[in-house]
N, C-alpha and C positions, 0 to 999 in steps of 0.2 A: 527388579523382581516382579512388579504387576505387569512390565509387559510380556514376561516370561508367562506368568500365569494366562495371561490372556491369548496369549499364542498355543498353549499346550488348550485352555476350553476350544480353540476355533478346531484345531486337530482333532478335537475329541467328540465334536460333533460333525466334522465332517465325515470320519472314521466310522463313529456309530449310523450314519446312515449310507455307506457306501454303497451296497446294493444295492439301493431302490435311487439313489438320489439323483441318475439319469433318468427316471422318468418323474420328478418331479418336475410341476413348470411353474412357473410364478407370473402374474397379473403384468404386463408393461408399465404399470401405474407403480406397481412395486417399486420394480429397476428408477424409476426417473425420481420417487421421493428419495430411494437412496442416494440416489447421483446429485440430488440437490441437497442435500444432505451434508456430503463430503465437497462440493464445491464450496458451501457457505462457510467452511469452520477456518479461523481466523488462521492469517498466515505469517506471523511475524520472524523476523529472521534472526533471531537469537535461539539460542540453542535449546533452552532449556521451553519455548514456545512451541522448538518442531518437535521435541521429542514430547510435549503435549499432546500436539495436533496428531503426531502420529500414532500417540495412543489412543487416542477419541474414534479416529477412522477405526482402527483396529474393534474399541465397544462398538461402533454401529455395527462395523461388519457382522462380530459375533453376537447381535441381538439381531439382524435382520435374520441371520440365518437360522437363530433359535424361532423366529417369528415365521420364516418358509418352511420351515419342515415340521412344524406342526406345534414346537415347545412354546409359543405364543399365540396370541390372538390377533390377527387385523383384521378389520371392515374393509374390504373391496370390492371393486366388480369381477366377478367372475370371470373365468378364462370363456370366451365362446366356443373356444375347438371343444370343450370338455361337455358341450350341449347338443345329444343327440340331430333334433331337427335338423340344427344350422349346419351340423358337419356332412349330412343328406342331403342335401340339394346343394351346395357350393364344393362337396366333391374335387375341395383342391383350388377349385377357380378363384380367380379375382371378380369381385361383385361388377367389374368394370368389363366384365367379361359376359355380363348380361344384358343386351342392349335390342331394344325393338323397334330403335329408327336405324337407317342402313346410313348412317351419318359417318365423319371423322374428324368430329371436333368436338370441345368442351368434353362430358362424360363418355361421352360415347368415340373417343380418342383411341382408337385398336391399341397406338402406343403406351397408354396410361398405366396399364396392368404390370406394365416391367417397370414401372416406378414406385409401386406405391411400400410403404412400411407398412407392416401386418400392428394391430394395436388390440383387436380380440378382446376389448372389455363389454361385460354386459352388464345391465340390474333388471330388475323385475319389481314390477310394482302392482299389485291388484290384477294379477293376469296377464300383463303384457309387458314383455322382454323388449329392449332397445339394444341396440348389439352397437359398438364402435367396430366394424371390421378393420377397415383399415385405412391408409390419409396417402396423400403424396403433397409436396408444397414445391413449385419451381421458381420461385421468385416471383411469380404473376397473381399467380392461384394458389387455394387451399382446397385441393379434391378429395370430398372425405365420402366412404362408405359406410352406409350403415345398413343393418340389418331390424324388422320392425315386426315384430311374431306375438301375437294373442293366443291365450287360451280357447280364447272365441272368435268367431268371425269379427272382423273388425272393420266398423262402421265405416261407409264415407261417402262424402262430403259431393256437390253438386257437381265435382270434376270427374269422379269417379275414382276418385284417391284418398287414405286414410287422412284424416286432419290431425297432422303432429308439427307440424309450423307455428299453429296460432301461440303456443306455450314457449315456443324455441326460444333463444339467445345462446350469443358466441363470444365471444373475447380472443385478443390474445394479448399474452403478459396483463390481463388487466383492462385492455381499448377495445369499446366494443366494433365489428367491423363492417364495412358495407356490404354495399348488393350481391347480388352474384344471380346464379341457376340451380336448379336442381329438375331430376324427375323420377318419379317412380317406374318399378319395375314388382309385376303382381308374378307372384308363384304361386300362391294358392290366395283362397278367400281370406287365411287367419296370416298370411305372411306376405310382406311388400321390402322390398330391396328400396332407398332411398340412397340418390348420388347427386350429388350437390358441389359445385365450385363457387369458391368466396373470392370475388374482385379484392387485391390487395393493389395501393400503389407500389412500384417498383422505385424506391426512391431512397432507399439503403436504409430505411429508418427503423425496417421488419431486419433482425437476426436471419443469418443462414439457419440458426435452431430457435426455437421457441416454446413456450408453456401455450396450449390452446388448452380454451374451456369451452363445455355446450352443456346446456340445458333446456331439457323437456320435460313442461309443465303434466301437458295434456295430452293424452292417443285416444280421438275418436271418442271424445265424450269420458275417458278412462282419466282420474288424474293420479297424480305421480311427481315423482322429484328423483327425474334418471337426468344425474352429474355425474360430466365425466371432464376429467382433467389428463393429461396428457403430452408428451414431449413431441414436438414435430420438425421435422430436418430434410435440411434440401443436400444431404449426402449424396444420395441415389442419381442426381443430376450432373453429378462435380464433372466437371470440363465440358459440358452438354448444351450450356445455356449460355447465351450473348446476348449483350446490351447495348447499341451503338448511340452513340449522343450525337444529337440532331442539335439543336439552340438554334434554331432559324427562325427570325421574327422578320411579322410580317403583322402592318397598320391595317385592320376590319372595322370599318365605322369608326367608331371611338374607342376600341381595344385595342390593345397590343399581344396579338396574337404569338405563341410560340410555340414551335412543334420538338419536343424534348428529346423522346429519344422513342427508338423501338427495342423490343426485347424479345426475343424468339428462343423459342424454348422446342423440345421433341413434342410437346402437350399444350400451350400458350403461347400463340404469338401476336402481342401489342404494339399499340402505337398511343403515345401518351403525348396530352397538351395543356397548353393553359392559357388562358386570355384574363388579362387584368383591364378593369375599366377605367380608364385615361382620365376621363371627366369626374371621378367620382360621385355620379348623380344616377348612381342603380340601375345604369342603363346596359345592362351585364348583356356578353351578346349570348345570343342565344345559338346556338350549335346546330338547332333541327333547322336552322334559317340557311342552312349553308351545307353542300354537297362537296364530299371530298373523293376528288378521283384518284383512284390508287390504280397505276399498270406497272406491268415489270418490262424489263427489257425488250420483251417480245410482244408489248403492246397488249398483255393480257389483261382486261380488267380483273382485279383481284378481288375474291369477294371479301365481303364484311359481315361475320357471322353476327358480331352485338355493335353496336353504341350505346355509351352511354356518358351522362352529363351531370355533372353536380355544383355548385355552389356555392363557393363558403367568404363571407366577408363583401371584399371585394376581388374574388378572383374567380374563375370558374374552372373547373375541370374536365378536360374531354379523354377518353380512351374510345379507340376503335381497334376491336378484335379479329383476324383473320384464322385463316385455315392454314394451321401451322406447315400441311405439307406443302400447300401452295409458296407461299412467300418463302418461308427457309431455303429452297431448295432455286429462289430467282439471284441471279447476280448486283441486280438492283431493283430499286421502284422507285416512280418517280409522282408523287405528290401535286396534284391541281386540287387550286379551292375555285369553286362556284358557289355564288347567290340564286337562291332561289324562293321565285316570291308565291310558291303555293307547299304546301305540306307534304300531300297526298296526290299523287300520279297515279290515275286509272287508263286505261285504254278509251273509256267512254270523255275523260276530262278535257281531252286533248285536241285543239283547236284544229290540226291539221293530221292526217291522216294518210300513208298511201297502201294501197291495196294490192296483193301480187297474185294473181293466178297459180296455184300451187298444182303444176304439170310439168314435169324434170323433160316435156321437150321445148319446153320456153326458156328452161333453168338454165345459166343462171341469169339472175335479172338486180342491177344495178339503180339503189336510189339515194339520190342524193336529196340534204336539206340544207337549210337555208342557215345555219349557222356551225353545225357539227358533224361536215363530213361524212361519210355516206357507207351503206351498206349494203353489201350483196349476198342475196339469196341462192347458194351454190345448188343444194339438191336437196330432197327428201326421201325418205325410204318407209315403208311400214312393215315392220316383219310382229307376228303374232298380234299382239294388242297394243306393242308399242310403236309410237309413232317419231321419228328423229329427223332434226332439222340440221342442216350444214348452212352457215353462214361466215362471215368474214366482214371487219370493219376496217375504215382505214380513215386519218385525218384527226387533228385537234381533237379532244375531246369526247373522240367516237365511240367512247365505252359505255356513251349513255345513250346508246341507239339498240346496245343489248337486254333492256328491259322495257319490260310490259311489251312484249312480240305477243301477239295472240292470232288462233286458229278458227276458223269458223265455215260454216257453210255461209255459200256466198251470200243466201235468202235471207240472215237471219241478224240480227241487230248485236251488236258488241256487247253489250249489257243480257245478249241469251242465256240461259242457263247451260246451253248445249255451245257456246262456243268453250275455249280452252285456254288458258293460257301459260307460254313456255315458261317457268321462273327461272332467271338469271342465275339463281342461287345455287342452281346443279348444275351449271352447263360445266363441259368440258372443252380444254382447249390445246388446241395441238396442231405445229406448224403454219401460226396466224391463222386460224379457223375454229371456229366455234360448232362444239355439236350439244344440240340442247335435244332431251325427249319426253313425251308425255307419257305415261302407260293409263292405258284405259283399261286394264286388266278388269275394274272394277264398274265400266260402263263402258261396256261393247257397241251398247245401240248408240252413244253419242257419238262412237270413234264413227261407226258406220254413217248415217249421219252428217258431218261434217264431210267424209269422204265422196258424196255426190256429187260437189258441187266447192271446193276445199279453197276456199282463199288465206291467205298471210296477211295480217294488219302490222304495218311498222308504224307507232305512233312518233312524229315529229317532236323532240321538247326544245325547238330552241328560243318559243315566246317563254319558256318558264326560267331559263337557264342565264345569268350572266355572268364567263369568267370574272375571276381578280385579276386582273395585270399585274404580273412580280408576282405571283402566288408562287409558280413554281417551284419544287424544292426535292432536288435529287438526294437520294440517299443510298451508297453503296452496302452494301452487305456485303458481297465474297471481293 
């Protein structure tokens, strides 16, 4: 009898609002207290328990639905779409869709946009709105957009960015979580787009779905208490993301080095380690002490967009992040460690040095060093304001002959402020040759300049550098 009754009030409110009740929307905070709701209620397997449980699902349903269409009351964050501003300048887009570095990785990932879930919660607190747009999570990362809108202009901070970190905290299920990235994007003086990814180990310990929580204390001097809780799921990725287990150890001093596994995702692709210290006497190794060569098949050096190191006990943690379209798309890489006993490599630091006349009727010109193989300067080109270098390396270890390359006039000291130098970080690489280029779009008179008289500096590193023997450690992917 009560579940008849219960079933005829769900009909009779659904009924009573049939017209309009497609364009109701309700909060995504909604949906997941209901869903947490109906997963938590007891599930015993006698009869007289399901026809309990089933009547209980049945009360929440029909009080959440008397609570979305208006017959009750909840405290929520509002829907964002339903906010003028925000639905005028994002225009449909994903916030990830806003990007001022010409990058493709971490936020600024072209890919990221076709992953993310929409979550559209906002509050307002004394003026200023905090909008949750929307999150993606691949197993590596937590990529969450936010939107950050004042009534006023909103103050900031010696970077040139509103201050809403100092007040921040994160959680999931509970665990507050480590580092990661973010960076701002300004639309107007009173509105800043905020995109941010959260470093997670990949270590099965994170749910494919999860409860994230964030809270922001403070905007630019403004305080406040914008909590927002919310369900996050790696749906969006299902059959997209690979894990391959590595467990290769290898003796570093007094550790026991082990490179775990990598995890390539369309958005994140890592390489995860651990070193435990043998001696027990806090003599933890230290990660920034040691140079890990990554190349693929074709002898690319791979970049490395982050490292980063952590600590706990007696064990340490190392991750190194690449550029997901780089590595995914290699059929292997293969893994060198070097020691190295300086920090910091400048072009000025470096003991030996060789110099190439930059004239393509000399080009190309072949130099070899004293421990890692040698590199040749094929041609150069200048078209507009950009300037592009063609080179090619070969031999043991040769991927570290592609950094710190710098330009200069021949007259002028490596530490000038008018010389240049190529960063490794953007070069491209195509049929074993590397093209790395500078634009001076923003100082013509330097490119000019340098152009009188234009030499190539390769800094030599092989007094800094000493492989591991046995370091090696191939690792297939396709």
């Amino acid at each position: 009898m009560k579940d008849k009754l219960i079933d005829e009030y769900i009909k009779h409110e659904l009924d009573k609002y049939k017209e309009s009740i497609d364009n109701v929307e309700v909060s995504s905070i909604f949906h997941d207290k209901l869903e947490d709701s109906l997963a938590n209620l007891p599930d015993k397997q006698n009869n007289n328990t399901t026809n309990k449980k089933s009547r209980n699902k049945k009360l929440i349903i029909a009080a959440s639905i008397a609570i979305a269409l208006g017959v009750g009351t909840l405290s929520l964050p509002v829907l964002a779409k339903n906010i003028p501003i925000i639905n005028s300048f994002l225009q449909g887009k994903s916030i990830f869709e806003f990007q001022k570095r010409e990058t493709n990785f971490g936020t600024d990932n072209p890919n990221l946009k076709e992953y993310t879930t929409k979550v559209n919660q906002s509050l307002t607190f004394n003026g200023v709105t905090i909008t949750v747009e929307e999150v993606a999570w691949d197993g590596n990362k937590v990529f969450i957009g936010y939107i950050i809108k004042g009534e006023k202009n909103l103050l900031l901070n010696s970077l040139g960015e509103p201050d809403v970190l100092s007040g921040y905290t994160n959680s999931i299920n509970g665990k507050m979580l480590n580092s990661g990235g973010y960076s701002f994007e300004k639309i107007d003086d009173k509105t800043y787009l905020l995109k941010e990814d959260i470093n997670i180990s990949n270590d099965g310990k994170i749910p494919d779905k999860f409860r994230f929580y964030a809270k922001f204390t403070e905007v630019s001097g403004v305080k406040g208490n914008w909590e927002f809780d919310f369900i996050v799921s790696q749906k969006n990725f299902k059959n997209q993301c690979k894990t391959i287990k590595i467990n290769k150890k290898h003796k570093v001093d007094n550790n026991k080095l082990v490179i775990r596994r990598l995890s390539l995702t369309p958005v994140s692709s890592l390489l995860e380690m651990t070193a435990t210290n043998a001696t027990k006497d806090n003599n933890h190794i230290s990660f920034n002490n040691y140079e890990f060569l990554i190349t693929n098949e074709n002898g690319q050096l791979l970049n490395k967009i982050r490292e980063g190191y952590r600590t706990e006990e007696n064990d340490t943690y190392g991750r190194i992040e690449f550029i997901p379209d780089e590595i995914n798309n290699s059929e292997k890489i293969n893994i060198e460690i070097l020691k190295k006993n300086i920090d910091i490599l400048r072009p000025e630091n470096y003991k030996t040095t060789y110099e190439i006349p930059l004239n393509n009727e000399t080009l190309p010109k072949k130099i070899t060093t004293k421990k890692f193989g040698n590199i040749t300067i094929n041609r150069f080109e200048v078209k507009d304001d950009l300037l592009t270098l063609y080179f090619s390396v070969e031999g043991n270890y040769s991927g570290l002959l592609t950094q710190n390359i710098l330009i200069k006039n021949k007259n002028d000291d490596s530490t000038s402020d008018k010389a240049a130098l190529f960063r490794q970080f953007i070069a491209e690489y195509n049929n074993k040759e590397y093209k790395n280029s500078i634009d001076f779009k923003n100082s013509k008179d330097k490119l000019n300049h340098i152009l009188k008289d234009p030499i190539i500096v390769i800094p030599d590193p092989s007094p800094y550098y000493e492989p591991l023997k046995g370091s090696e450690t191939e690792v297939k992917i396709k």
